[in-house]
Rosetta silent file (secondary structure, phi, psi, omega in degrees, C-alpha in Angstrom):
SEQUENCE: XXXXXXXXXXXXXXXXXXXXXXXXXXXXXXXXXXXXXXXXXXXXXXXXXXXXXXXXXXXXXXXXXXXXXXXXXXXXXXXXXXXXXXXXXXXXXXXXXXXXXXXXXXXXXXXXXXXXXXXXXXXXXXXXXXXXXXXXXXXXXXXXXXXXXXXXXXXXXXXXXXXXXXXXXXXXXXXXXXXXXXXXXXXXXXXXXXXXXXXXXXXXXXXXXXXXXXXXXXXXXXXXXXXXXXXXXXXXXXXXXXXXXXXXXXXXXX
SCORE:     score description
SCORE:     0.000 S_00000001
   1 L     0.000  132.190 -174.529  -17.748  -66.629   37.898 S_00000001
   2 L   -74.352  139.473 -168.465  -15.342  -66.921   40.498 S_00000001
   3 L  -162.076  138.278 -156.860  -15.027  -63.454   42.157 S_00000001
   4 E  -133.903   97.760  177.959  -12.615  -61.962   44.483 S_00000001
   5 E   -73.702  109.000  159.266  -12.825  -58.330   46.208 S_00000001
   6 E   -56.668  -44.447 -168.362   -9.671  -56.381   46.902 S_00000001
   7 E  -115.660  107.082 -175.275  -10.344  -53.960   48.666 S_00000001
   8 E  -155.354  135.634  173.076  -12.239  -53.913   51.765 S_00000001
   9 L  -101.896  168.651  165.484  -11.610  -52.837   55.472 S_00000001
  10 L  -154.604  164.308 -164.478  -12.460  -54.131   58.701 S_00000001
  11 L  -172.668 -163.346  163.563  -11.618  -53.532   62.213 S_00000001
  12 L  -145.654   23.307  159.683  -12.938  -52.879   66.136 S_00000001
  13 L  -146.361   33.751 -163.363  -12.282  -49.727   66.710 S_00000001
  14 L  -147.720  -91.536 -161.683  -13.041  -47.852   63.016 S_00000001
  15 L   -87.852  154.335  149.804  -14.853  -50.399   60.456 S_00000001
  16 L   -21.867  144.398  160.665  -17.116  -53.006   60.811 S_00000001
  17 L   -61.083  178.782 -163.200  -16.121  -56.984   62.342 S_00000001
  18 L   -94.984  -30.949  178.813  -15.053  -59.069   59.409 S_00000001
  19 H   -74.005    1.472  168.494  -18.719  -61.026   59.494 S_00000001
  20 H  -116.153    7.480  157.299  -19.937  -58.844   58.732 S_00000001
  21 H   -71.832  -34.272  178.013  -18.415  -57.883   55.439 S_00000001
  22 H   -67.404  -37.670 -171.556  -18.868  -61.823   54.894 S_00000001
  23 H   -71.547  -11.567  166.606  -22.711  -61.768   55.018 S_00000001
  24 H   -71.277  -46.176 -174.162  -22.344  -58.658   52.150 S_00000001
  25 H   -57.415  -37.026 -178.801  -19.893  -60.992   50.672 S_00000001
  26 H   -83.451  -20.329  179.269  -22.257  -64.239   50.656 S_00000001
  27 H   -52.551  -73.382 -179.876  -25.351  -61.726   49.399 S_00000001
  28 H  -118.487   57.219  158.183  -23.304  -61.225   46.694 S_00000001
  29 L    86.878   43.679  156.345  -21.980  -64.383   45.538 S_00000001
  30 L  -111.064  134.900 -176.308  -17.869  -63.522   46.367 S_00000001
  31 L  -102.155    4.684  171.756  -15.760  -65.939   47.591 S_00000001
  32 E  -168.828  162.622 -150.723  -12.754  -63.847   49.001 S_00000001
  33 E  -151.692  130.689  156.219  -11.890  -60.885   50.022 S_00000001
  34 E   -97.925  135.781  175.154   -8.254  -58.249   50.859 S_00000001
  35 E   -98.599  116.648 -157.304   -8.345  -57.066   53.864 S_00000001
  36 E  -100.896  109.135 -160.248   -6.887  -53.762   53.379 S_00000001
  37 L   -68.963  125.744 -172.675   -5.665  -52.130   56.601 S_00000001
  38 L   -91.188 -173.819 -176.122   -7.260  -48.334   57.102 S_00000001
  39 L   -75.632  134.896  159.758   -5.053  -45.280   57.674 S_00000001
  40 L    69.104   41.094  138.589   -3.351  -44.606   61.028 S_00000001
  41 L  -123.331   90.509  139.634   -3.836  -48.291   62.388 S_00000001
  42 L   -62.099   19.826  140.409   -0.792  -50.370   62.743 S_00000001
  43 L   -94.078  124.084  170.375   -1.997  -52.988   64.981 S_00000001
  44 L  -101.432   16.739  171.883   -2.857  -55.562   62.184 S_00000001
  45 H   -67.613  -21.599 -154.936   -3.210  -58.306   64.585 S_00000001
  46 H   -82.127    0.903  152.016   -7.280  -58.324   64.383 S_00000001
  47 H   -97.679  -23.217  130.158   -6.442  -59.280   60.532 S_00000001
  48 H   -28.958  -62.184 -151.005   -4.033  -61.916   61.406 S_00000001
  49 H   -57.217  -69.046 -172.943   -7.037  -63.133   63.802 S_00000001
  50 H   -57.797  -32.656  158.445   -9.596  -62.944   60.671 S_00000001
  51 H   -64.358  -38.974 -171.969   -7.156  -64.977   58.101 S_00000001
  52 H   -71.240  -45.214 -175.850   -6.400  -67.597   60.672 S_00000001
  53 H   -80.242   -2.748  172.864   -9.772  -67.978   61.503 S_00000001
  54 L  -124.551   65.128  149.509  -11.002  -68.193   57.572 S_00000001
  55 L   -16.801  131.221  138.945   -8.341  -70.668   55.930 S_00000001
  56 L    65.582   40.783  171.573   -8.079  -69.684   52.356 S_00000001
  57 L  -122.318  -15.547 -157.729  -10.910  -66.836   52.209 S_00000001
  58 E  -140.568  149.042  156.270   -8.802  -63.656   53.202 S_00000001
  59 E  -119.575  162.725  161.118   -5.445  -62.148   52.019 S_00000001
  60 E  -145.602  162.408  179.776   -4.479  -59.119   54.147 S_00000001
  61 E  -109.201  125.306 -173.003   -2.357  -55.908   53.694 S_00000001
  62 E  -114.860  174.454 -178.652   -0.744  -54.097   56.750 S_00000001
  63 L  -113.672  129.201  135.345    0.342  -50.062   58.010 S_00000001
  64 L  -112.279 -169.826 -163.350    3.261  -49.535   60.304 S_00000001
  65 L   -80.090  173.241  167.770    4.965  -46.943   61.551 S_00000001
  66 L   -58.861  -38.343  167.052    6.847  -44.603   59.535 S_00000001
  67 L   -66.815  -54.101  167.580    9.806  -45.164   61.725 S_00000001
  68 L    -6.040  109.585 -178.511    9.740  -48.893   61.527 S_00000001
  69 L   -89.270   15.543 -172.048   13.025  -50.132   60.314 S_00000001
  70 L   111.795  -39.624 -156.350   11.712  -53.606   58.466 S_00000001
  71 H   -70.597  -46.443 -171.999   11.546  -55.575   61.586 S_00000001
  72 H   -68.567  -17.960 -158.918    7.655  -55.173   62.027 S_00000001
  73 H   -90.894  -37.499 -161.905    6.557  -55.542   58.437 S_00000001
  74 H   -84.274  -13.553  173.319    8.638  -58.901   58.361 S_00000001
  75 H   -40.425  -54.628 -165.683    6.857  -59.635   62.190 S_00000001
  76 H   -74.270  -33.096  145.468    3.405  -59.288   60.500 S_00000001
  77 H   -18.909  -54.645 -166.382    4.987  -60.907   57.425 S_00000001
  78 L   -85.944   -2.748  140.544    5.585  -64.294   59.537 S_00000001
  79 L   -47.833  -23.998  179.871    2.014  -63.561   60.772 S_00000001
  80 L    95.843   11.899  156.067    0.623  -64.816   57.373 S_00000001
  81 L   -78.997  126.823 -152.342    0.208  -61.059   56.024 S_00000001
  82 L  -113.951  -22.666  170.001    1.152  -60.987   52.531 S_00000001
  83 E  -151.228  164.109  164.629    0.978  -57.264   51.660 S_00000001
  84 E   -77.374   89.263 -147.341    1.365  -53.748   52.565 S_00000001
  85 L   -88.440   78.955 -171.471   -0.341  -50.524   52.311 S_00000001
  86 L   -76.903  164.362  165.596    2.009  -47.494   51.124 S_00000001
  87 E  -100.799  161.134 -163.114    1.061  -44.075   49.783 S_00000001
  88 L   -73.814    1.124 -176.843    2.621  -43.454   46.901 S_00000001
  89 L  -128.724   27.201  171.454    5.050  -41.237   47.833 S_00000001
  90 L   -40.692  116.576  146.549    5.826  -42.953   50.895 S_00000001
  91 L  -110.025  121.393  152.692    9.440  -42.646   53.183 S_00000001
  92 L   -32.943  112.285  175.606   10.479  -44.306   55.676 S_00000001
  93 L   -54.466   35.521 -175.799   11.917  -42.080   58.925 S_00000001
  94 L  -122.679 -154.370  176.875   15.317  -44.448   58.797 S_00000001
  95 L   -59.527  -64.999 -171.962   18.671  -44.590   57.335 S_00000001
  96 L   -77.109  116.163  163.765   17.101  -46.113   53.867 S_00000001
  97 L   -66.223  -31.305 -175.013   14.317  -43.897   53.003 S_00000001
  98 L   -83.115   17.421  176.966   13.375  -46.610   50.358 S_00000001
  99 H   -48.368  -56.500 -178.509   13.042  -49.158   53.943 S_00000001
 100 H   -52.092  -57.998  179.607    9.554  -50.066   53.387 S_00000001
 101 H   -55.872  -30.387 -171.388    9.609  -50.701   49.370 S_00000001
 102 H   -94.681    0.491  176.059   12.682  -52.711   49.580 S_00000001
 103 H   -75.344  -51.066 -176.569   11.366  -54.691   52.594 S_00000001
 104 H   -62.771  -28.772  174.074    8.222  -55.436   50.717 S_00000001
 105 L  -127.680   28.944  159.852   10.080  -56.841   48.104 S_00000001
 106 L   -83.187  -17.493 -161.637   12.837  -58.818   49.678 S_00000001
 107 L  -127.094   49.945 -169.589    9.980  -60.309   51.330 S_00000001
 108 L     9.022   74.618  164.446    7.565  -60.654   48.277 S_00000001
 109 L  -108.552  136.142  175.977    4.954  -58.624   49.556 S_00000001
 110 L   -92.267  139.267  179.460    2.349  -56.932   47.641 S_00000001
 111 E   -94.222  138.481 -153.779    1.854  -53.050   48.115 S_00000001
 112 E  -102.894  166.802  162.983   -1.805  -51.729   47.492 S_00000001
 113 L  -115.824  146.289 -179.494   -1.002  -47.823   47.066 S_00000001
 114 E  -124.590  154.957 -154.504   -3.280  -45.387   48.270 S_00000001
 115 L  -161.143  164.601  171.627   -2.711  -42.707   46.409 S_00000001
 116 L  -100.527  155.520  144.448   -3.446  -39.044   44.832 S_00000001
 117 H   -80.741  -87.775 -148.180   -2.615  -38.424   40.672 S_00000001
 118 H   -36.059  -74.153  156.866   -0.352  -35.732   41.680 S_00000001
 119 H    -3.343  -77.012 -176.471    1.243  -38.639   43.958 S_00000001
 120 H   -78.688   -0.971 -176.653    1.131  -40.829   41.625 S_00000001
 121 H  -112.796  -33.734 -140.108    2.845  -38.463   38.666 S_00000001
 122 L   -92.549  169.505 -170.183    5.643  -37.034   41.381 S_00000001
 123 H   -71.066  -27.617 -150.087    9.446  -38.067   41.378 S_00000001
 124 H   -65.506  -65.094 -160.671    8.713  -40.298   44.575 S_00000001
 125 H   -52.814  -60.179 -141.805    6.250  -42.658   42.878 S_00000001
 126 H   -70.634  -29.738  175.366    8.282  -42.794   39.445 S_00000001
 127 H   -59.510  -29.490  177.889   11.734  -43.779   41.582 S_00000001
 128 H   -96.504  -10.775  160.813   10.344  -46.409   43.233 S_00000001
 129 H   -59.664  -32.823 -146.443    9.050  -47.636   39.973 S_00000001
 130 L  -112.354  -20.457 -166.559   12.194  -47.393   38.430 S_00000001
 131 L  -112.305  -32.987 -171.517   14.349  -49.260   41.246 S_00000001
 132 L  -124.095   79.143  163.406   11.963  -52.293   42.125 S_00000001
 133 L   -52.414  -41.883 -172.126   10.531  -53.702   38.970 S_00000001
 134 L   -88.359    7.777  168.119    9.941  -56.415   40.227 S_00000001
 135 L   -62.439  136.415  158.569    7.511  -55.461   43.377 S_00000001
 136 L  -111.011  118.360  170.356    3.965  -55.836   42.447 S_00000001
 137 E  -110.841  153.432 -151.072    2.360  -53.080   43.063 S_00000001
 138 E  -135.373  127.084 -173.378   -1.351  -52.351   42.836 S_00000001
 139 E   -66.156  151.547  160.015   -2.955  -48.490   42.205 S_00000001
 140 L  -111.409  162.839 -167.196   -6.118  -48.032   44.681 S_00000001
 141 L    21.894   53.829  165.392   -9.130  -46.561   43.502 S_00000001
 142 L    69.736   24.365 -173.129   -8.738  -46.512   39.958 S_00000001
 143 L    53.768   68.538  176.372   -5.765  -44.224   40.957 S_00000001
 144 L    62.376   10.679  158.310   -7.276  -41.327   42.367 S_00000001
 145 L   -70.857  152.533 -170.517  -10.860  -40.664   39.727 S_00000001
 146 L  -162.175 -179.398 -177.096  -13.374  -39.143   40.882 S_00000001
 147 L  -115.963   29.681  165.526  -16.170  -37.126   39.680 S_00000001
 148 L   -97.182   14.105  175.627  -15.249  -33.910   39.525 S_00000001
 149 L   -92.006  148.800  154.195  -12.751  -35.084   36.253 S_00000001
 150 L  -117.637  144.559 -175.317  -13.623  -33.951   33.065 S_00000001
 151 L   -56.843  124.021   38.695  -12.701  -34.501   29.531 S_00000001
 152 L   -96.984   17.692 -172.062   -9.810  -34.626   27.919 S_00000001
 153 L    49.780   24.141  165.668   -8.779  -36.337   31.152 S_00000001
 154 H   -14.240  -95.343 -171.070   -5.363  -34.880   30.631 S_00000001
 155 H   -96.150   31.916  106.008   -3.766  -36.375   33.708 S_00000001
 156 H   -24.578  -68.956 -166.657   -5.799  -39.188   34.107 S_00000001
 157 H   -60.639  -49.272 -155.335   -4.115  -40.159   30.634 S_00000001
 158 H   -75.332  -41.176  158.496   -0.672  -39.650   32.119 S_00000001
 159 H   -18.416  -62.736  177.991   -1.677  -41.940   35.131 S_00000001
 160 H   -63.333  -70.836  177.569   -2.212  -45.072   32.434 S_00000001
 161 L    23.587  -46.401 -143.060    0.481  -43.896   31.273 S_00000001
 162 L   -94.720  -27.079 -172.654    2.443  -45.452   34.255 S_00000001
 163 L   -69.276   12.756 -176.307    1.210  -48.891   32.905 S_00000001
 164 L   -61.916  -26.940 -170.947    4.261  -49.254   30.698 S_00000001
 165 L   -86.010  101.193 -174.154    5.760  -50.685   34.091 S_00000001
 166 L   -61.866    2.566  159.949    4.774  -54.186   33.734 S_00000001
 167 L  -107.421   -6.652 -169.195    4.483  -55.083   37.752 S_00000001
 168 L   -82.880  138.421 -177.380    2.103  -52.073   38.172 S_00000001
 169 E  -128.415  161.169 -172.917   -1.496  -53.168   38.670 S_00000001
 170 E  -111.801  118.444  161.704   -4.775  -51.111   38.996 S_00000001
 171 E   -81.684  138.463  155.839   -8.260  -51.534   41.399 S_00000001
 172 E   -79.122   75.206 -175.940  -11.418  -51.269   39.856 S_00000001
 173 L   -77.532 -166.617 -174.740  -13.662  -49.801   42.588 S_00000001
 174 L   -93.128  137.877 -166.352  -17.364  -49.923   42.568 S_00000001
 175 H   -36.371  -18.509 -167.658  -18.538  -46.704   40.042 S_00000001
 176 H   -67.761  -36.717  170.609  -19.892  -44.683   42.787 S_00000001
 177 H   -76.054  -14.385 -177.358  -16.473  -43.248   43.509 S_00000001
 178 L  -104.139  -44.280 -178.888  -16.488  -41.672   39.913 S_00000001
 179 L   -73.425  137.863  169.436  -20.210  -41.155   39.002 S_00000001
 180 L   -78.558  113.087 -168.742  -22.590  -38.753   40.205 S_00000001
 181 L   -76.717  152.156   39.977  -25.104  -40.380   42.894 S_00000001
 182 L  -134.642  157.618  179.457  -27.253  -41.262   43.272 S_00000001
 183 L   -61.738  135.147   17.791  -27.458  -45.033   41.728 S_00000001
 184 L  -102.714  155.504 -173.987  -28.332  -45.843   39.395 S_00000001
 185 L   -80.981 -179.205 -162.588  -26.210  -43.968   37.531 S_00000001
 186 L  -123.296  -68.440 -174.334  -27.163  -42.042   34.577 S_00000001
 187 L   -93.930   79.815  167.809  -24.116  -40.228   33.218 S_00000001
 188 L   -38.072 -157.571  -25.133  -20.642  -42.891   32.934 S_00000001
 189 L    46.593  118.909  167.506  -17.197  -41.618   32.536 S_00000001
 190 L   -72.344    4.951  170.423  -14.912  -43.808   30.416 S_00000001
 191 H   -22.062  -59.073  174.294  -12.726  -44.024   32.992 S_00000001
 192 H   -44.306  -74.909 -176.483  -13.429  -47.597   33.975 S_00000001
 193 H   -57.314   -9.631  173.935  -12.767  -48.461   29.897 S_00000001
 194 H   -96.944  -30.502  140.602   -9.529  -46.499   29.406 S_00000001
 195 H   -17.025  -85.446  160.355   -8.074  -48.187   32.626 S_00000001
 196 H   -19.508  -48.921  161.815   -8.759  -51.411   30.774 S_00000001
 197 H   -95.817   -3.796  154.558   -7.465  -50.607   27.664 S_00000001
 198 H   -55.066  -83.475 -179.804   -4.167  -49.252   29.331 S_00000001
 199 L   -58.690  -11.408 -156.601   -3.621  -52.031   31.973 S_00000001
 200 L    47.633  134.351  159.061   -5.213  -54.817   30.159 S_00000001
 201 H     8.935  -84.860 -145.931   -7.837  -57.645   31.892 S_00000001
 202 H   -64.970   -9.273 -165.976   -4.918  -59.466   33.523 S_00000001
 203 H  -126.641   40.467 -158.963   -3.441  -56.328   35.342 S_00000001
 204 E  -163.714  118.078  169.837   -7.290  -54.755   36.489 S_00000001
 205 E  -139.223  139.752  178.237   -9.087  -56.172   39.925 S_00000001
 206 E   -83.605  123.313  149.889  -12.107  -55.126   41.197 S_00000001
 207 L  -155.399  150.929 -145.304  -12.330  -53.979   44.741 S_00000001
 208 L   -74.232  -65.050 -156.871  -15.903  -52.473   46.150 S_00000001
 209 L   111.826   18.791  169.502  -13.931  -50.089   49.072 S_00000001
 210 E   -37.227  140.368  -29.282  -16.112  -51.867   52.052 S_00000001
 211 L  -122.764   45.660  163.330  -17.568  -50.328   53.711 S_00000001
 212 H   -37.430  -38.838 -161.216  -17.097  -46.757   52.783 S_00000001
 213 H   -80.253  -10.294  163.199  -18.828  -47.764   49.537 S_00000001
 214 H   -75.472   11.403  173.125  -22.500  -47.973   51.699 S_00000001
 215 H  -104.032  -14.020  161.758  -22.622  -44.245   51.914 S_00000001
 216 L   -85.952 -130.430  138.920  -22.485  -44.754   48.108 S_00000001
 217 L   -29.988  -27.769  175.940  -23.983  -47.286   45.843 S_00000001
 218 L   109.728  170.468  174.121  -24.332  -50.186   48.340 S_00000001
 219 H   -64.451  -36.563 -170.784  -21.789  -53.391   48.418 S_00000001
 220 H   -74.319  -17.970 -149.994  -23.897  -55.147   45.818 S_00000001
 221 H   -91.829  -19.441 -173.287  -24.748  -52.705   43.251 S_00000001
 222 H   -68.248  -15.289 -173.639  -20.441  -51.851   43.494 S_00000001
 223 H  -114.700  -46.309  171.866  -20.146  -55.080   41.961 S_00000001
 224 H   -49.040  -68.300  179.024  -23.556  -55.678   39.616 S_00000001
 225 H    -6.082  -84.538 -170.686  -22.755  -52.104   38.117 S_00000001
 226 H   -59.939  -17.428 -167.927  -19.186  -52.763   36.955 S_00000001
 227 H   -71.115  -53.029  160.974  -20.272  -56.562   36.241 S_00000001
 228 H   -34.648  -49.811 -141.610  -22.784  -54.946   33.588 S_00000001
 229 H   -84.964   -6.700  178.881  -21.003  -52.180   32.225 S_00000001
 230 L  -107.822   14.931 -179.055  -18.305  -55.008   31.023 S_00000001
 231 L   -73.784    3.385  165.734  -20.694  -57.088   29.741 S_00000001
 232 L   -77.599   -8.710  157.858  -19.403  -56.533   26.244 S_00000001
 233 L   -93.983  143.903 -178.171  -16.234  -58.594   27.108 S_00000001
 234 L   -24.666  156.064 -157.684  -15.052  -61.813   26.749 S_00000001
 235 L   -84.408  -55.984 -173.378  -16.296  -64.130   29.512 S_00000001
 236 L   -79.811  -33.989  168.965  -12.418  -64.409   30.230 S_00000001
 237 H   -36.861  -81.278 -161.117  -11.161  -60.712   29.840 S_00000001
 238 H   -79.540   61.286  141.179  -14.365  -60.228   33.319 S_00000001
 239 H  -114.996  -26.966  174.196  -13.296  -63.340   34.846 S_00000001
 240 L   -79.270  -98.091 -127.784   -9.515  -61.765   35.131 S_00000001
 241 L   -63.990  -43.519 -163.978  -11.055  -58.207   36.547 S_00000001
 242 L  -105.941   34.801  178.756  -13.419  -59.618   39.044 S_00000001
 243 L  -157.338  -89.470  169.262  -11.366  -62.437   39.965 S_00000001
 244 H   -31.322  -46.996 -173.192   -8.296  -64.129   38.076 S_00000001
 245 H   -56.349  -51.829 -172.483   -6.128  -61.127   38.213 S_00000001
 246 H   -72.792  -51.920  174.089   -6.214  -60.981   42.004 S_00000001
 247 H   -18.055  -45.682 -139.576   -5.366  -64.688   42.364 S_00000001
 248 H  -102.054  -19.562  179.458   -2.848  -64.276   40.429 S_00000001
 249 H  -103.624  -59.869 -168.262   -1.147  -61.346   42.795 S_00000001
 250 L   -91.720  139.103  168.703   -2.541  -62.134   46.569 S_00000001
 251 L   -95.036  107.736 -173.319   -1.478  -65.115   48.502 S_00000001
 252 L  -100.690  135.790 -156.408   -4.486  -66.182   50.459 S_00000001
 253 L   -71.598  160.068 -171.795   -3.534  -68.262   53.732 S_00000001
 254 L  -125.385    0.000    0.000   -4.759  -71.991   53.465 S_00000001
């Protein structure tokens, strides 16, 4: 199975070098990786640096400033960066409040969201849903679960909800963000499977949260876990979540 991790940081002055998310990556059998830019860095050259030097293994996502009036996102753009990371209820300090979202998608970029459910429920989030259909935008971390939710998963539910919007896409992280550690776990949360049956396969990508996710489950077990816990699906339904699906969004430099 071809298998492609969304979400993962790297850096020099935060996160790990990028090899050394690749030697987690070659443990366990992934062949690419987004490099997702952490909060409150906007130089993204050291992920320029890391696509250019790994033709067609990396995609990356960038931060700027709040003030930023479009010229740096399309700078980093022409850099070979392909997407962007807003919160969801992100504005832009300019004239246009809606400067970032409509920059990202004059300039077909995708935006990962990091995000809250409150966030992600608020007028901000549903307006920019509502204006730029055509943006693809992708929830992080299974859109704010965690494991202090409980059933009936009331606004959870209104969260899928949001999948009615037919560019909105969803990360799969590794279970460890939902479940009660330590691994392995004992008690799931359908979370993962209601996701699934909301979004469908084709709109649902797995990414582990490197490497935040070693104070949790480890890199590999973020990926055996969910790799399991789907084994009752079609070989192609988990070939779109740990793979197809992202292909199918990020543009990975060649």
């Amino acid at each position: 199975m071809f298998i492609v991790d969304t979400h993962c940081h790297t850096g020099t002055n935060k996160y790990e070098p990028v090899e050394a998310l690749m030697f987690h990556m070659e443990q366990a059998n992934v062949s690419k990786a987004v490099l997702i830019q952490h909060a409150g860095n906007t130089d993204n050259s050291y992920h320029v640096q890391c696509i250019r030097s790994h033709p067609n293994r990396f995609a990356a996502a960038m931060i700027v400033d709040t003030s930023d009036t479009g010229e740096k996102i399309d700078f980093w753009a022409q850099q070979g960066i392909v997407g962007i990371r807003l919160h969801a209820d992100s504005r832009s300090d300019t004239i246009d409040p809606l400067m970032h979202w409509r920059t990202a998608d004059n300039l077909n970029l995708v935006v990962s969201v990091s995000c809250s459910i409150p966030t992600l429920l608020g007028d901000r989030f549903s307006q920019v849903l509502e204006i730029f259909p055509d943006l693809k935008i992708v929830i992080e971390h299974l859109g704010g679960a965690n494991h202090d939710m409980k059933p009936p998963y009331r606004e959870f539910k209104s969260v899928l909800a949001l999948s009615r919007y037919p560019n909105l896409l969803i990360k799969l992280p590794g279970f460890g963000e939902f479940c009660q550690l330590p691994y392995p776990f004992v008690d799931v949360p359908p979370l993962a499977r209601m996701v699934l049956e909301s979004f469908g396969p084709q709109r649902v990508m797995w990414g582990s949260d490197y490497p935040p996710v070693s104070t949790r489950e480890g890199y590999s077990h973020s990926l055996e876990f969910p790799l399991s816990y789907f084994s009752d699906l079609s070989r192609e339904d988990r070939e779109w979540v740990f793979g197809r699906t992202a292909l199918s969004v990020w543009r990975f430099a060649e």
